[in-house]
C-alpha positions as CSV (number, residue, x, y, z in Angstrom):
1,X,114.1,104.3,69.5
2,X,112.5,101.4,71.2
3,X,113.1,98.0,70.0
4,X,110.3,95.4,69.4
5,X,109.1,92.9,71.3
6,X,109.3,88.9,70.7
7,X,107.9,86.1,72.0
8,X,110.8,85.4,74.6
9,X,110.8,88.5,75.7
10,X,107.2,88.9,76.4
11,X,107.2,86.0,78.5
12,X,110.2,87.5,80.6
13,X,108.7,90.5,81.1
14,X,105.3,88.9,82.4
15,X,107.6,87.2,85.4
16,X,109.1,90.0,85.7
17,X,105.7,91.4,86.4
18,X,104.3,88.4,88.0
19,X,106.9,89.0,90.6
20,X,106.4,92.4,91.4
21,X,102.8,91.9,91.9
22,X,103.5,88.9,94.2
23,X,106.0,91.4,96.1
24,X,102.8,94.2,96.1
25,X,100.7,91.6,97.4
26,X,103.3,90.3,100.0
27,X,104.1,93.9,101.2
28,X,100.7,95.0,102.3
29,X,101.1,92.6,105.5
30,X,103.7,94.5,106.6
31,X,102.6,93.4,110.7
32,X,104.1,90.4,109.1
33,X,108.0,89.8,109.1
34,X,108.1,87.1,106.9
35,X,105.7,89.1,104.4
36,X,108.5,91.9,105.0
37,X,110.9,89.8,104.0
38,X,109.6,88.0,100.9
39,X,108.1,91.4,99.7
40,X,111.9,93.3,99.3
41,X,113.6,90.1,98.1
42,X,110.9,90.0,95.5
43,X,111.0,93.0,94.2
44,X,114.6,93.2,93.8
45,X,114.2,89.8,92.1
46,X,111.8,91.8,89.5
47,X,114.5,94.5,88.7
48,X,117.2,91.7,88.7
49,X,115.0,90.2,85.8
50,X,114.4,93.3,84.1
51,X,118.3,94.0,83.9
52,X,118.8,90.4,82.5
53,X,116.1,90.6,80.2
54,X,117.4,94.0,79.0
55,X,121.2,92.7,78.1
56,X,119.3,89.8,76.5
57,X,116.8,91.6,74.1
58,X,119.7,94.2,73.0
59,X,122.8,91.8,72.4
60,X,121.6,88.0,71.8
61,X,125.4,87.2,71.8
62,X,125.6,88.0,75.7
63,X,125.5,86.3,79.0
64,X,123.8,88.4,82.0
65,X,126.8,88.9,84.6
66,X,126.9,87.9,88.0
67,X,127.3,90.5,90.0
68,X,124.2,93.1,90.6
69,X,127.3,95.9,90.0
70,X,128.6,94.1,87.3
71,X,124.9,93.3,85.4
72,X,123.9,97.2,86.0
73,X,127.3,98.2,84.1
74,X,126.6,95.3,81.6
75,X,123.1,96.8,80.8
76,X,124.5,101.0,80.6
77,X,126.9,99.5,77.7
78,X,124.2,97.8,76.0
79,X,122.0,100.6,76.3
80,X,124.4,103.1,75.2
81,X,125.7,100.8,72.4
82,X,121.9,100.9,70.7
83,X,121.4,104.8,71.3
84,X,119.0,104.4,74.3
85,X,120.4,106.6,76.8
86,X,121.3,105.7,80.1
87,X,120.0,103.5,83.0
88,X,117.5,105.5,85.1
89,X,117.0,105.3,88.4
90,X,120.3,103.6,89.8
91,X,120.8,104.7,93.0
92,X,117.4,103.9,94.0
93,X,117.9,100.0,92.5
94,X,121.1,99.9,94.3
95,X,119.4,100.5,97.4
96,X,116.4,98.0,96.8
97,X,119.5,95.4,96.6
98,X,120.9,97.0,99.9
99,X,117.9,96.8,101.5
100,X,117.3,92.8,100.1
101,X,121.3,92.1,100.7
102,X,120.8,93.2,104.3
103,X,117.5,91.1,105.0
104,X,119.0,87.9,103.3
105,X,122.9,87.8,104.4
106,X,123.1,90.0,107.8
107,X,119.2,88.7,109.1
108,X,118.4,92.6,109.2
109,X,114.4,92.8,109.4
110,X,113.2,95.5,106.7
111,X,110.7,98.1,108.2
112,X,107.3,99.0,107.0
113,X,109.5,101.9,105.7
114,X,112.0,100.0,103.9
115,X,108.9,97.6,102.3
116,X,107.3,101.3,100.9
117,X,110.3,102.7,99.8
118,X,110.9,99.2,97.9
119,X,108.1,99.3,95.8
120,X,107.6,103.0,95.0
121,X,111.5,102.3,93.6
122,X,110.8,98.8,92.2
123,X,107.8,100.3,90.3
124,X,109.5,103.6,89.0
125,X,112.0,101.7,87.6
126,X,110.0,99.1,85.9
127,X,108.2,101.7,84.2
128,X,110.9,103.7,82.9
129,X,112.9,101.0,81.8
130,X,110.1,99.2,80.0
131,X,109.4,102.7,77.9
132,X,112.6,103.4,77.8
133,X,113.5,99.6,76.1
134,X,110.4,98.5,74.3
135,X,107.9,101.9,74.8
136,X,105.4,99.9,76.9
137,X,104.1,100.6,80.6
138,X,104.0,98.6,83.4
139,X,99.9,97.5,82.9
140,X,100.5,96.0,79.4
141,X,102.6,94.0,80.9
142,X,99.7,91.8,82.7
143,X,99.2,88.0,83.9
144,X,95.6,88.3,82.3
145,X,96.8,88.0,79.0
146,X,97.0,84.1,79.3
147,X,94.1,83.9,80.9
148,X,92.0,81.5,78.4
149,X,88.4,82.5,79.1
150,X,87.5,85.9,77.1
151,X,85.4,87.6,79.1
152,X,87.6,87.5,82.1
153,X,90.8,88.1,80.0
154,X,89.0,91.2,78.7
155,X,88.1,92.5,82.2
156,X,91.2,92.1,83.7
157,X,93.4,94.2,80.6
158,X,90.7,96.7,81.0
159,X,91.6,97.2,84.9
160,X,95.0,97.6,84.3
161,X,94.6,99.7,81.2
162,X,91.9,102.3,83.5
163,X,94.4,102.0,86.4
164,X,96.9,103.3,83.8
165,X,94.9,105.9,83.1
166,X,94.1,106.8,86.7
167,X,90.8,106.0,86.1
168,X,90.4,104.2,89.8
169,X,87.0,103.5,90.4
170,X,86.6,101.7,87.3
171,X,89.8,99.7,87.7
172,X,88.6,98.2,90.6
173,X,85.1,97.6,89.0
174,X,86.8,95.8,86.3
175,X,88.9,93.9,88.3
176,X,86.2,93.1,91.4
177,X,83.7,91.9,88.8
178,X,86.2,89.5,86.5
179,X,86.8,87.8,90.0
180,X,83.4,87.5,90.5
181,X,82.9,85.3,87.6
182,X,85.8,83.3,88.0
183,X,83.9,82.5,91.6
184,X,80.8,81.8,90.4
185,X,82.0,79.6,86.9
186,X,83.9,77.1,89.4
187,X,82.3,77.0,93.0
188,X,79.5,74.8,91.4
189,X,81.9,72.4,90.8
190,X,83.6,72.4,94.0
191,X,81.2,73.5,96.7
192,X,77.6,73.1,94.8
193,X,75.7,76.1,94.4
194,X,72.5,77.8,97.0
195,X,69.2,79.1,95.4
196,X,69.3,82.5,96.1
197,X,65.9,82.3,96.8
198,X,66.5,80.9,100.9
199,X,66.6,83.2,103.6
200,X,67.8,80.4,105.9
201,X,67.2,77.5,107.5
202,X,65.0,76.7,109.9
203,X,66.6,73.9,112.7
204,X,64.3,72.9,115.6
205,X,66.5,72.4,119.1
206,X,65.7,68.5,120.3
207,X,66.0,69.2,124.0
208,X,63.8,72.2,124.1
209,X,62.2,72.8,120.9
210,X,63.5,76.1,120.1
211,X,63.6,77.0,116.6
212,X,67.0,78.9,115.7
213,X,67.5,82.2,113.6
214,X,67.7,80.6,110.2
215,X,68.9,83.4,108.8
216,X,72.1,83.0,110.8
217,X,72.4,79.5,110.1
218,X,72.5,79.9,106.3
219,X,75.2,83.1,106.8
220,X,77.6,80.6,109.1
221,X,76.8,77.8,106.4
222,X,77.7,80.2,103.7
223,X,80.9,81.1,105.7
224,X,82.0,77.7,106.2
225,X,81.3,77.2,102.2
226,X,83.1,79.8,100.8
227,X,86.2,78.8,103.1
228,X,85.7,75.2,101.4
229,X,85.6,77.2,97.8
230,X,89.1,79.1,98.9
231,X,90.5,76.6,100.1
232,X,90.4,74.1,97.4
233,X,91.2,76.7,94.8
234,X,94.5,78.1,97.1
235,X,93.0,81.2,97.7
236,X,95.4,83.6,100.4
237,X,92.3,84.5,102.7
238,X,94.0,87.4,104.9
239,X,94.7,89.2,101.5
240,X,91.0,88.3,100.2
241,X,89.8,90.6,103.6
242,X,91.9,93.2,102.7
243,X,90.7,92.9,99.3
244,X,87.0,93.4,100.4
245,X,88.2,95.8,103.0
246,X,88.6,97.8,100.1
247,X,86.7,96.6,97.5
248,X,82.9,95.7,99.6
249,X,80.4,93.2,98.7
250,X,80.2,92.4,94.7
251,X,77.1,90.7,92.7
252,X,74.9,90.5,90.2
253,X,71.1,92.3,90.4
254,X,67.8,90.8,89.2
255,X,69.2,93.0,86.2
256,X,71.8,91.1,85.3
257,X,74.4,94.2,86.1
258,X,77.3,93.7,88.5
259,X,77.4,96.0,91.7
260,X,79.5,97.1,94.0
261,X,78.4,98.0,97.2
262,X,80.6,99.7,100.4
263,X,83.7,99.1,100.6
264,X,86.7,101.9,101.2
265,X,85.1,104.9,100.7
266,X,88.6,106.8,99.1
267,X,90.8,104.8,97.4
268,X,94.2,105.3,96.5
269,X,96.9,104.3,94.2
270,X,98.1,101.7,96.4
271,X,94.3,100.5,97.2
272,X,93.5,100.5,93.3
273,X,97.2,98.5,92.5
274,X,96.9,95.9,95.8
275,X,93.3,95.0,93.7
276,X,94.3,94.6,90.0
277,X,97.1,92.6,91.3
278,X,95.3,90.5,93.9
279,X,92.2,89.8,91.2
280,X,94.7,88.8,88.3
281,X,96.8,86.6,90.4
282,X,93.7,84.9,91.7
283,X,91.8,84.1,88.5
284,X,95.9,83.2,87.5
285,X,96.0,81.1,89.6
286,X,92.3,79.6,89.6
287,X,93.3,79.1,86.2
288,X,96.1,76.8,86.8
289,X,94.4,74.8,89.1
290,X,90.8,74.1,87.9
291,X,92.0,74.3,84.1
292,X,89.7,75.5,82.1
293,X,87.2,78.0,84.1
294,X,84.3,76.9,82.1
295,X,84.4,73.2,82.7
296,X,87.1,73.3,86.5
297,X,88.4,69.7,86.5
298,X,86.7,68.5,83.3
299,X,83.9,66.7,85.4
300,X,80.3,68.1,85.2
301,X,79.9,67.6,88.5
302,X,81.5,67.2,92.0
303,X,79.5,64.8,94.2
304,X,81.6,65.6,97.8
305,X,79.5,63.0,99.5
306,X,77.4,60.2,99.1
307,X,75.2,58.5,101.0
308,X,73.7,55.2,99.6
């Protein structure tokens, strides 16, 4: 039977899945060595943690071994010892440590291969040993559960709770639009806001009085703004294009309804799980560096330049 869950625990498990999600986020720029690398070490790290956190929660008089061998023999006693079967999954753990032994000691590069095989066997194993432990999935265990501001916090569990339940579409709705908020409740502060009522600018050329496409003006100013906005707030830009690669253009209507418009036309599991991730982490993170969402910085307002 599974056991319950305190307060220690639940804050191991959320690294535990804070880690996998960096490693799913890390993975998907797999043209990328280093993001090969970090990817496999991470989610070995998350299994690593799980297997601590198991011995832990079962027998509070214990001290996680050393040795990956020695820890995954560690955590079958303890398991057996409280009646809850046998560890699942270990040859497939043993060769995520293989594969993250290999990259770190002997400078072997891991292959888009090795990355995919990684987290199909980092994520198998999360699940099952969370049911098996504690009778919880993977998407309960969520970042967005300390996130402060409701409405976001409320968006975010739902997206993992519908990608849980396959229901994709609407897991990357729930994810795309709590993002969009977090955007909107802090550029003002950092970046100042546009009235969406100008269509552009109009700049008259001194030399031969040519008036420019203003409505190209405002789109390369808006560009250059929202690299400002992602900037300050550490936000990974080559993983934001892949997230609207799959995700398209999000915003609110005259009806005050959020929309999402083009985008990949069929998603799959890793498309829906690359966007929960990349949206919690981001608010996550938005979080920890602005404060509170509502009032980023504590200042009413950011005045980036003056001119007396």
């Amino acid at each position: 039977m599974p056991i319950s869950l305190d307060t220690i625990t639940q804050n191991k498990l959320t690294l535990v899945k804070q880690v996998y999600e960096q490693a799913v986020l890390q993975s998907t720029s797999c043209y990328n060595i280093t993001s090969r690398v970090l990817a496999v070490i991470e989610f070995d790290f998350s299994i690593e943690t799980i297997l601590r956190t198991v011995v832990t929660a079962l027998d509070t008089t214990k001290v996680s071994a050393d040795g990956f061998q020695s820890l995954i023999q560690q955590v079958e006693t303890v398991l057996m010892s409280n009646n809850l079967g046998t560890l699942p999954d270990k040859g497939n753990i043993l060769y995520v440590h293989t594969i993250r032994n290999d990259t770190q000691h002997k400078s072997k590069y891991p292959t888009e291969n090795d990355v995919s095989n990684c987290q199909i066997y980092s994520r198998d194993f999360l699940c099952k040993v969370l049911m098996q432990v504690w009778g919880l999935s993977l998407e309960k265990i969520t970042l967005a559960n300390v996130i402060t501001h409701e409405d976001i916090r409320y968006l975010l569990v739902l997206a993992s709770q519908q990608f849980h339940n396959k229901y994709y579409s609407e897991a990357v709705d729930a994810a795309a639009e709590a993002l969009l908020i977090t955007f909107k409740k802090v550029e003002d502060k950092i970046v100042g806001t546009v009235d969406a009522s100008i269509q552009g600018f109009d700049v008259l050329a001194a030399t031969d009085n040519k008036i420019w496409d203003g409505g190209q003006i405002l789109a390369s100013f808006s560009r250059m703004r929202e690299m400002v906005l992602f900037l300050a707030l550490g936000i990974d830009y080559a993983g934001l294009i892949k997230y609207r690669y799959i995700v398209g253009n999000t915003y609110y209507n005259l009806d005050s309804k959020f929309y999402r418009s083009g985008g990949k036309p069929d998603l799959v599991v890793s498309d829906v799980e690359y966007v929960v991730a990349f949206c919690t982490n981001a608010v996550f993170q938005i979080q920890e560096r602005v404060g509170n969402i509502d009032d980023p910085f504590g200042l009413k307002k950011v005045e980036l330049i003056s001119y007396q």
